[in-house]
C-alpha positions in Angstrom: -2.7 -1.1 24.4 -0.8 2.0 24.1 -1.6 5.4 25.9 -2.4 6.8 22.7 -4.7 4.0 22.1 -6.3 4.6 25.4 -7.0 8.0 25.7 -8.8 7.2 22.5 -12.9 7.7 22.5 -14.1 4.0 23.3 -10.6 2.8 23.9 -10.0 3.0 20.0 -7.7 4.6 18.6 -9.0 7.1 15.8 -7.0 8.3 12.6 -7.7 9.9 9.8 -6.7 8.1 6.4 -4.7 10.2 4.1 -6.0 7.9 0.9 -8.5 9.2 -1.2 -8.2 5.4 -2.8 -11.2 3.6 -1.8 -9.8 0.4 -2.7 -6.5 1.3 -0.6 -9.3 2.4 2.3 -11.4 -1.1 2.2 -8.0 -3.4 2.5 -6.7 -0.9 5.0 -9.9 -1.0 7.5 -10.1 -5.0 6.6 -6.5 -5.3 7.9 -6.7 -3.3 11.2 -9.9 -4.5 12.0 -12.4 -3.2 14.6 -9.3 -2.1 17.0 -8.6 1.1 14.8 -11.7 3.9 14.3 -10.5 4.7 10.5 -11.7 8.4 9.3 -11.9 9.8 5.9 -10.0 12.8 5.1 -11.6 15.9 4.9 -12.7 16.8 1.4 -12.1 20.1 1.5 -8.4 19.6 1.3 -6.7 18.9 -1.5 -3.9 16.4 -2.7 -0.9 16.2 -1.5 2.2 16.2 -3.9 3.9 12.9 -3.8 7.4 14.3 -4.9 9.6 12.5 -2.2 12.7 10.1 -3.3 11.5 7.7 -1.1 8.5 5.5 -0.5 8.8 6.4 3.7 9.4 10.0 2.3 6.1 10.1 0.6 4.2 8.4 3.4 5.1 11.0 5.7 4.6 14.1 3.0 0.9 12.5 3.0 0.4 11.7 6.8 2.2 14.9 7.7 -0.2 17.2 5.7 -3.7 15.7 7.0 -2.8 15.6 10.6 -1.7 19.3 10.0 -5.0 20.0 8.6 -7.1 17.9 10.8 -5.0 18.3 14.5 -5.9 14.7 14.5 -3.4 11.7 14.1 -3.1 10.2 10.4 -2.1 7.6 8.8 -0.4 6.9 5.2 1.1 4.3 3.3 3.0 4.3 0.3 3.9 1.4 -1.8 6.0 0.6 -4.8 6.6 -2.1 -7.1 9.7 -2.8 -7.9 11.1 -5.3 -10.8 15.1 -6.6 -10.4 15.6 -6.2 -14.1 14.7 -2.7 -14.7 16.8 -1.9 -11.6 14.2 -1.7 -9.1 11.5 0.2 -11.7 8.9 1.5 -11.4 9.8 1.7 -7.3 8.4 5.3 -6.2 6.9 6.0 -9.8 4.7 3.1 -9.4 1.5 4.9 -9.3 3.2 7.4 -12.0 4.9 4.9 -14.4 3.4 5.5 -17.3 3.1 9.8 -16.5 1.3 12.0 -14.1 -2.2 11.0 -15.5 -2.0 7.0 -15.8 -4.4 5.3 -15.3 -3.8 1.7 -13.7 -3.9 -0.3 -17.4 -1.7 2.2 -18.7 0.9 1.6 -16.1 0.6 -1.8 -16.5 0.9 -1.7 -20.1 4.5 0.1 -20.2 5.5 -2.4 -17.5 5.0 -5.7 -19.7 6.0 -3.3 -22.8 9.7 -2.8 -20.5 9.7 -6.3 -19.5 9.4 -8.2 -23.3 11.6 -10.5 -24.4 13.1 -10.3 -20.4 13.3 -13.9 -18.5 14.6 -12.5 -15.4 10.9 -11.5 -13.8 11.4 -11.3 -10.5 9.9 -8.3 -8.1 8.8 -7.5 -5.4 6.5 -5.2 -3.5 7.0 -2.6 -1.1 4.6 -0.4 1.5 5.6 1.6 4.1 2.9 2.7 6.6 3.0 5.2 8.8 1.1 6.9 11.6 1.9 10.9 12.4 0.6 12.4 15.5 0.2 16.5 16.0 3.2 16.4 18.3 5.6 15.5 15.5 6.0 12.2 16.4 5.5 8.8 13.9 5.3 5.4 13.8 6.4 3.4 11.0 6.4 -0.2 9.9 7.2 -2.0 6.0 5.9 -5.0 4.5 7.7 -7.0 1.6 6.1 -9.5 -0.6 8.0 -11.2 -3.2 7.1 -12.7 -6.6 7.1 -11.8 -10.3 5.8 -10.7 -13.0 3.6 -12.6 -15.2 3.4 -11.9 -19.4 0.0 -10.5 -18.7 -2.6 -9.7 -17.0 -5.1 -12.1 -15.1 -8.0 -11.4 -12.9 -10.6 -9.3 -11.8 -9.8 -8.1 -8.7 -7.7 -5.5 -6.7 -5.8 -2.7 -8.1 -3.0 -1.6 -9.3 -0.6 -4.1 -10.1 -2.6 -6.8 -9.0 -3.3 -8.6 -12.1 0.4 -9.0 -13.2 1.8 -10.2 -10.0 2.2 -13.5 -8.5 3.5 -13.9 -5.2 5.9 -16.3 -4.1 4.0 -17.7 -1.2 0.7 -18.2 -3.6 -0.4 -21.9 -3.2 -0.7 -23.3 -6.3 -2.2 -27.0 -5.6 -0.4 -28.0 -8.5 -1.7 -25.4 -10.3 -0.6 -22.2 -12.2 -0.2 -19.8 -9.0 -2.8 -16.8 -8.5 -1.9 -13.1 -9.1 -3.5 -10.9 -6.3 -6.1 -10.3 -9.3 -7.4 -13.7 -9.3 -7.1 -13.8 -5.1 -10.1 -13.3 -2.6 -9.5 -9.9 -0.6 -9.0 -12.0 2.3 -6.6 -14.2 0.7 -4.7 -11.0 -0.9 -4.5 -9.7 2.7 -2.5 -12.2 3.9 0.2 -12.5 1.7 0.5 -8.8 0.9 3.1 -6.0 1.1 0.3 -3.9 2.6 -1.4 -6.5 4.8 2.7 -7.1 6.2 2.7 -3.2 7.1 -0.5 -2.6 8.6 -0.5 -5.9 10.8 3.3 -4.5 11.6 2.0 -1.0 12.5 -0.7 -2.1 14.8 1.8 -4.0 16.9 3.7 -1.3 17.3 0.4 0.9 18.0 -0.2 -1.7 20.4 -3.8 -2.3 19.5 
């Protein structure tokens, strides 16, 4: 365990999670586990503007503001989806694609809209995760999960992109493969972009 870990209050280390997403929050704690004391940001304080170029970029704009506001360490993550034939679109406008105000349908909607009539489907998924402590110093780690884009949506479950995206390591059983959408949390955690990061970042937190 780290020293940061261990000078933590019941030899956990304690940060404060810069998501207001509380389906973000639920696969987050899930994927850490008990090792990690996971706090909700304040909610007096406002959101922070996601305007970097970069999906590390906007993972620290976000950790960076709530451990200024908190004097607490913080954690962020950013992710982006991003599709080889519409040159790595949405990327960092994933959670924008379809304009400031979209809602997750809508975002889906231009993507299949973009990607009609396109055989080339392939994609992949991107988070970076970071942890930002008061003395300036971060920790960072990325997860990658690869797969495509199906010609529409299926399942219930997740967020996001979910429903439109098969990953390549799905088992099928002979079978059409699963989207995360029609995946168990559990079974979405292990094959995810965002399950790669945070399993990445506790190793290098040491806990």
């Amino acid at each position: 365990m780290s020293a940061r870990a261990e000078s933590s209050a019941a030899g956990r280390l304690r940060l404060v999670v810069a998501t207001a997403n509380p389906h973000k929050l639920s696969e987050i704690a899930a994927i850490l586990g008990s090792a990690v004391e996971l706090v909700a940001r304040p909610t007096d304080m406002g959101d922070v503007a996601e305007n970097g170029a970069t999906l590390e970029a906007n993972a620290r704009l976000k950790a960076t503001a709530v451990c200024s506001h908190t004097g607490e360490p913080a954690v962020a993550d950013d992710t982006g989806l991003e599709v080889a034939a519409l040159a790595g679109a949405p990327g960092v406008r994933s959670a924008r694609y379809g304009g400031e105000d979209a809602t997750d349908a809508a975002n889906r909607e231009l993507l299949l809209a973009n990607l009609q009539g396109i055989t080339d489907r392939s994609a992949q998924f991107c988070t970076v995760a970071m942890v930002v402590y008061p003395d300036g110093s971060e920790v960072v780690a990325v997860g990658i999960t690869t797969g495509h884009i199906c010609d529409f949506p299926r399942g219930d479950n997740g967020f996001g992109y979910d429903s439109v995206f098969v990953p390549t390591q799905a088992a099928c059983d002979g079978k059409q493969a699963k989207t995360f959408a029609e995946m168990t949390a559990a079974d979405k955690n292990a094959l995810s972009h965002r399950g790669k990061a945070f399993r990445a970042l506790a190793t290098k937190l040491g806990v």
